[in-house]
C-alpha positions in Angstrom: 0.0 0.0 0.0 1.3 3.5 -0.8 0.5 6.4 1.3 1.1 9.8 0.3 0.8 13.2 2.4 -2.3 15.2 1.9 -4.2 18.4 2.9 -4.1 17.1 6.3 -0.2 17.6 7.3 0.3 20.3 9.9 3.5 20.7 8.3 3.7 24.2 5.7 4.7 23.1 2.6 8.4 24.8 2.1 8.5 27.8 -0.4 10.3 27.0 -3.6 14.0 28.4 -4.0 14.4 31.4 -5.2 16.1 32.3 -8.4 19.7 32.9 -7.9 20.5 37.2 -8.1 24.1 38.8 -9.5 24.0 40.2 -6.3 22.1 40.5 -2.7 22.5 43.1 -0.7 21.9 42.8 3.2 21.2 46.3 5.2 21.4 45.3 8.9 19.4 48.2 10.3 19.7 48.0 14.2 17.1 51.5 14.9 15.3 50.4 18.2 17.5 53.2 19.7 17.8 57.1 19.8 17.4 57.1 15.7 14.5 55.3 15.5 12.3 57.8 17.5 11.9 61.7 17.2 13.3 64.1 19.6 11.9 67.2 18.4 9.4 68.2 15.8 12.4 68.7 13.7 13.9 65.6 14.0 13.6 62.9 11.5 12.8 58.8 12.2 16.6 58.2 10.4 15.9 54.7 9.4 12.2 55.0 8.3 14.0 58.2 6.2 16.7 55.8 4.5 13.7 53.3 4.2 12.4 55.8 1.4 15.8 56.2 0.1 16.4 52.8 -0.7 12.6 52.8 -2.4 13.5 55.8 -4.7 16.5 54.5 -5.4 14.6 51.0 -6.5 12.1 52.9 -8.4 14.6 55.0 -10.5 16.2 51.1 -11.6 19.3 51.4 -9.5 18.7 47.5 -8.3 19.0 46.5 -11.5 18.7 42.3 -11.4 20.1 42.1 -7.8 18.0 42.1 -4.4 18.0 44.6 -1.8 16.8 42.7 1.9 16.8 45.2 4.8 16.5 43.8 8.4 14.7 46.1 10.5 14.4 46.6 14.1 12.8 49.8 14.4 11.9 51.4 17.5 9.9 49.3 20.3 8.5 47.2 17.3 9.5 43.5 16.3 12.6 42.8 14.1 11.5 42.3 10.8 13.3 41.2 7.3 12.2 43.2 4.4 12.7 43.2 0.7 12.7 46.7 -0.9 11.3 45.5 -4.8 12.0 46.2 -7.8 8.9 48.6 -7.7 9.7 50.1 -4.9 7.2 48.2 -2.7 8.6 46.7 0.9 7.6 43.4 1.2 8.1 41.6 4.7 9.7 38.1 4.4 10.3 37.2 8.1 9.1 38.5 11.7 11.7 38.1 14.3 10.8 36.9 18.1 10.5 40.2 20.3 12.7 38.7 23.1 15.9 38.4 21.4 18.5 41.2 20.8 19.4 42.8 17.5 23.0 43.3 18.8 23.7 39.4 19.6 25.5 37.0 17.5 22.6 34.2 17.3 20.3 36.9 15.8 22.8 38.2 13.3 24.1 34.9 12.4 19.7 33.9 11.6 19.5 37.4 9.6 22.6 35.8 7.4 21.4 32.6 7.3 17.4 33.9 6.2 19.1 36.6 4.1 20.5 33.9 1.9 17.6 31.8 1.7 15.3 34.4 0.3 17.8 36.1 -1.7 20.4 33.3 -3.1 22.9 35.6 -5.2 26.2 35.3 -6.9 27.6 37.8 -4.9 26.9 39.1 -1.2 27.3 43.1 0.3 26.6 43.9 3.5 25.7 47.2 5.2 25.7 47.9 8.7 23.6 50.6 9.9 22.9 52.1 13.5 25.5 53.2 15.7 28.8 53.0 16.1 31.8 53.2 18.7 35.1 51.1 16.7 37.3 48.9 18.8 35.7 49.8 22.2 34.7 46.8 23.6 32.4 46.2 26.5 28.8 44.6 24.4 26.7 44.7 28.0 27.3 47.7 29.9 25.1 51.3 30.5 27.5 53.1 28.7 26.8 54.2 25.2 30.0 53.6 22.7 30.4 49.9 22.4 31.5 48.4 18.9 28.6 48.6 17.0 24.7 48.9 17.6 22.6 49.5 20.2 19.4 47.7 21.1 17.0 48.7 23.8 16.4 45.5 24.8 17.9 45.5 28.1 20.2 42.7 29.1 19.9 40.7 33.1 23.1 43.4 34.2 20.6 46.1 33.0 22.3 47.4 30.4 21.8 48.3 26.8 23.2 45.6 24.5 25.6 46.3 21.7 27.9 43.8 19.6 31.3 43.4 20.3 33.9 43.2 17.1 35.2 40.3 18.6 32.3 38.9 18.1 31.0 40.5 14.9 34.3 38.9 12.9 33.4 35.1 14.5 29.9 35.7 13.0 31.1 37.0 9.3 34.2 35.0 8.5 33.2 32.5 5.6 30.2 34.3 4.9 31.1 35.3 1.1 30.2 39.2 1.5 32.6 40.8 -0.8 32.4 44.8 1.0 31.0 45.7 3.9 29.8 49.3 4.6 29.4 50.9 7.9 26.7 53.7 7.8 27.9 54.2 11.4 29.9 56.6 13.6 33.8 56.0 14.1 34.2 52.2 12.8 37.0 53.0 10.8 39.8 52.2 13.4 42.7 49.6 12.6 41.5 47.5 15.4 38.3 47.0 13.6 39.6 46.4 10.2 42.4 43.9 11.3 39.4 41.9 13.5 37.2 41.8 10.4 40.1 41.2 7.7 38.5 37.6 6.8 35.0 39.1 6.8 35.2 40.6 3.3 38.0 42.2 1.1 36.6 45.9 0.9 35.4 47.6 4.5 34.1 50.8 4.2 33.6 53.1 7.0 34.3 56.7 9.0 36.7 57.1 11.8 35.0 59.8 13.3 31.4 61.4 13.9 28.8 60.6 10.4 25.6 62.7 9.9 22.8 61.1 11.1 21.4 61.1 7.9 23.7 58.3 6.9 24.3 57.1 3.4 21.9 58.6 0.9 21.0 55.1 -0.3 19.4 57.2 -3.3 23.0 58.3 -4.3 25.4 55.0 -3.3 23.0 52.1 -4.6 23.4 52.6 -8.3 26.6 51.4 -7.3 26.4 48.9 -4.3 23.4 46.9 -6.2 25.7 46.0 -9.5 27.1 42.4 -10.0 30.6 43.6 -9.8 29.9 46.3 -7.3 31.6 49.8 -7.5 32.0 50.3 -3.7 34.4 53.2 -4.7 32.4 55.1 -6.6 29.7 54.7 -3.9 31.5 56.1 -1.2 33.1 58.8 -3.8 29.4 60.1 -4.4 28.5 59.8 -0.9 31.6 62.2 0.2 30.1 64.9 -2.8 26.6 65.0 -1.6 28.1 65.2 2.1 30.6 67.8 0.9 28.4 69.8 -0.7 26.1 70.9 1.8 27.0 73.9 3.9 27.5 75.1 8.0 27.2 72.1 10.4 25.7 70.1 7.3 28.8 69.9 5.5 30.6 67.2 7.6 31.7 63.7 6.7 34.8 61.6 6.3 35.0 58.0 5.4 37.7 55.5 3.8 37.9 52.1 1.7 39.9 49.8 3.4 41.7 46.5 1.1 41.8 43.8 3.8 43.9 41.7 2.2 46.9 44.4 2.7 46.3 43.9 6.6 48.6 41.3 7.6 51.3 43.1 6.0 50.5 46.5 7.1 50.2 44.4 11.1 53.7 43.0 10.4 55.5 46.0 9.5 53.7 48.0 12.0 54.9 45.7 14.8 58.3 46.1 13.6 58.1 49.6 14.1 56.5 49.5 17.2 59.4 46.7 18.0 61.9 49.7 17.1 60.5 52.6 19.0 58.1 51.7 21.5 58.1 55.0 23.7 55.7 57.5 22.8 55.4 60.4 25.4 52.6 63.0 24.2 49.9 63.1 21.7 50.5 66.5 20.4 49.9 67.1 17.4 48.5 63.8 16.5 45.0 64.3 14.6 42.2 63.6 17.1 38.9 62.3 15.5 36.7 62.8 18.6 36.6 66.0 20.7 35.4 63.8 23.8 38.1 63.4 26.4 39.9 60.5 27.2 39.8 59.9 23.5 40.4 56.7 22.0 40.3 57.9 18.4 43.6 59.5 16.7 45.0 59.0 13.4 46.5 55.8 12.7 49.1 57.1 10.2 50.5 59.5 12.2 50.6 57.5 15.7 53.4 55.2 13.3 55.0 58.1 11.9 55.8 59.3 15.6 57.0 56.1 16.9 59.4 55.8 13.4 62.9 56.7 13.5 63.8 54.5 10.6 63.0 56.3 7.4 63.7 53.3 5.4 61.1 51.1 7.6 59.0 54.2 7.2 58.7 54.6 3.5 58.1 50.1 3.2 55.4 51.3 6.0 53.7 53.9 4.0 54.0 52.4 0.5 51.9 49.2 2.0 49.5 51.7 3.9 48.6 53.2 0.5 47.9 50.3 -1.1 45.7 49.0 1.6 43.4 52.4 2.4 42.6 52.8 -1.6 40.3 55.5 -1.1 40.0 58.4 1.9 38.4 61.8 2.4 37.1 64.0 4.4 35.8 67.5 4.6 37.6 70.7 6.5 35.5 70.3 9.8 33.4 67.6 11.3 30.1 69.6 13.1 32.0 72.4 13.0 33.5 71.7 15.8 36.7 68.8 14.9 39.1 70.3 12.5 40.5 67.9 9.9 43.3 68.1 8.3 43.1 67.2 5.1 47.5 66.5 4.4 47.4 64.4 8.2 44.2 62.5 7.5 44.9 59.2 6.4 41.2 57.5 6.8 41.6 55.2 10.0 42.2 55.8 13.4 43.6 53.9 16.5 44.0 53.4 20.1 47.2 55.5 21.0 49.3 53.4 23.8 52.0 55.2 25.9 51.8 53.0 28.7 51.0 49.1 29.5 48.0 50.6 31.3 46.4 51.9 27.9 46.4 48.3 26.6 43.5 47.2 29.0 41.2 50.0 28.6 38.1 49.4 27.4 39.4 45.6 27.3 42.0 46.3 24.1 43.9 43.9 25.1 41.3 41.4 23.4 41.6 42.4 20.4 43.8 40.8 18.0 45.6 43.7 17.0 46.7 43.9 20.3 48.1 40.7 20.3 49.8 40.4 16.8 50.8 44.0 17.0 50.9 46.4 19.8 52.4 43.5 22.1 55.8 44.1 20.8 55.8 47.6 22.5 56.3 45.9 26.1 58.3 42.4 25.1 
């Protein structure tokens, strides 16, 4: 006797695999936090504002063949992934379970895992997109700059959960994303780039303070959305529109980061830091914050002041070039942060002047810390 399954199994039949896209593209939009909500009558809801960015950008063809998939966590609401059509419709593929936090690494590594079974593509971006602090690391505490994100979802010690970049580069090694791009504040930091140099080849990201109005996905998607993906040219056009504007408006710096140039650029740093490894002041070291202690200077410059080997130097600068391909930054940041545009090189870093500096904010986790800035106190 044969026996087949009918209308009676409880079981949902399983939705037929999609078509395989050139490209999906992943926004990871973590807003149940200060820019999901309004302030002030003249504030704006940031992420239900790039929402209609990415849908103007869809209806003006910028998507192309590819698939844009946003997961959103907006404001005391349930997480939910989206796909922004062709059309410009959003159409929700998934609703997330309310308890679980945005900013831990079993709901990031489901939003990969679903991401790719609704949108199977030849080739993967990613975009981050809430806020950021770097290298700091500390994902459950009260205070505010931790990695990236920041969920309200309050954690048993009471604190608001973030996601440490420890953690971020165990979840997105092996994932295949070929850039990622961090519409978030100061995540352009060595320490961040050499933790996530087996997530993808191109990193994109700011070292200091970005406009809450984040990428205008409007401008930068025509680019991120094509099969072979001009992450360049994105962030080239996102620097003009940013650079354009005027007064407090007119503020924005970010860089393009080649990962593969990392382990070279950590071993010949550590050979400088090997060579010169007292460093008494920070004068005249480009800050990227204005907030005191700062944790943010310029990379570039913190190697230059520790060099007294002009040969090690110029093997030092002619691999930094080649690993930040693309940098800039406009004169001031909120009017308040002067940049230099000759001193800026596009990435910051912890400056250490003492063994004490390498457990701040627990540093010495990271593995730059261990490959690198360990040779200052062998």
């Amino acid at each position: 006797m044969l026996v087949s399954c009918g209308g009676n199994s409880q079981e949902p039949p399983m939705p037929p695999v999609p078509e395989q896209a050139p490209r999906s593209v992943l926004v990871y939009m973590s807003a149940n936090n200060s820019l999901g909500y309004l302030t002030n009558e003249n504030d704006k809801v940031y992420d239900a504002a790039d929402l209609e960015e990415m849908q103007r950008a869809a209806i003006a063809g910028d998507l192309g063949n590819s698939r844009l998939i946003v997961y959103h966590h907006a404001r005391k609401s349930a997480a939910e992934l989206k796909e922004i059509t062709v059309e410009g419709g959003i159409k929700t593929l998934k609703v997330y379970d309310t308890a679980e936090s945005s900013s831990s690494v079993s709901r990031m590594e489901q939003v990969i895992d679903d991401f790719k079974h609704f949108a199977p593509a030849e080739k993967y971006g990613l975009v981050f997109w809430s806020h950021g602090s770097g290298w700091l690391q500390n994902g459950i505490e009260r205070i505010v700059r931790r990695s990236f994100g920041e969920d309200g979802i309050k954690s048993d010690e009471g604190g608001v959960l973030k996601t440490n970049v420890t953690a971020m580069a165990r979840v997105l090694e092996g994932e295949g994303f070929d850039y990622i791009y961090f519409d978030c504040c100061y995540m352009s930091t060595i320490e961040v780039m050499y933790e996530l140099r087996k997530a993808a080849p191109l990193i994109v990201a700011s070292p200091t303070l970005l406009h809450a109005d984040g990428m205008p996905y409007d401008i930068s998607l025509k680019h991120l959305m094509l099969r072979n993906a001009d992450v360049v040219g994105a962030v080239q056009d996102v620097f003009q529109f940013y650079d354009a504007r005027t007064a407090d408006d007119r503020t924005c710096a970010l860089a393009v980061v080649y990962t593969p140039m990392l382990d070279e650029l950590a071993s010949l740093t550590r050979e400088v830091y090997a060579y010169q490894r007292k460093i008494n002041s920070d004068a005249g070291i480009q800050r990227y914050t204005t907030d005191r202690p700062c944790y943010y200077y310029d990379f570039r410059q913190c190697v230059e002041k520790r060099s007294i080997d002009q040969s090690l130097l110029d093997r030092w600068i002619e691999v930094f070039d080649r690993t930040v391909v693309y940098k800039a930054a406009t004169p001031e940041i909120f009017s308040t942060l002067k940049i230099d545009s000759d001193l800026y090189s596009g990435l910051s870093t912890h400056l250490i002047m003492e063994p004490a500096d390498t457990i701040k904010q627990n540093y010495n986790e990271l593995s730059w810390h261990t490959d690198v800035v360990s040779a200052l106190f062998e």
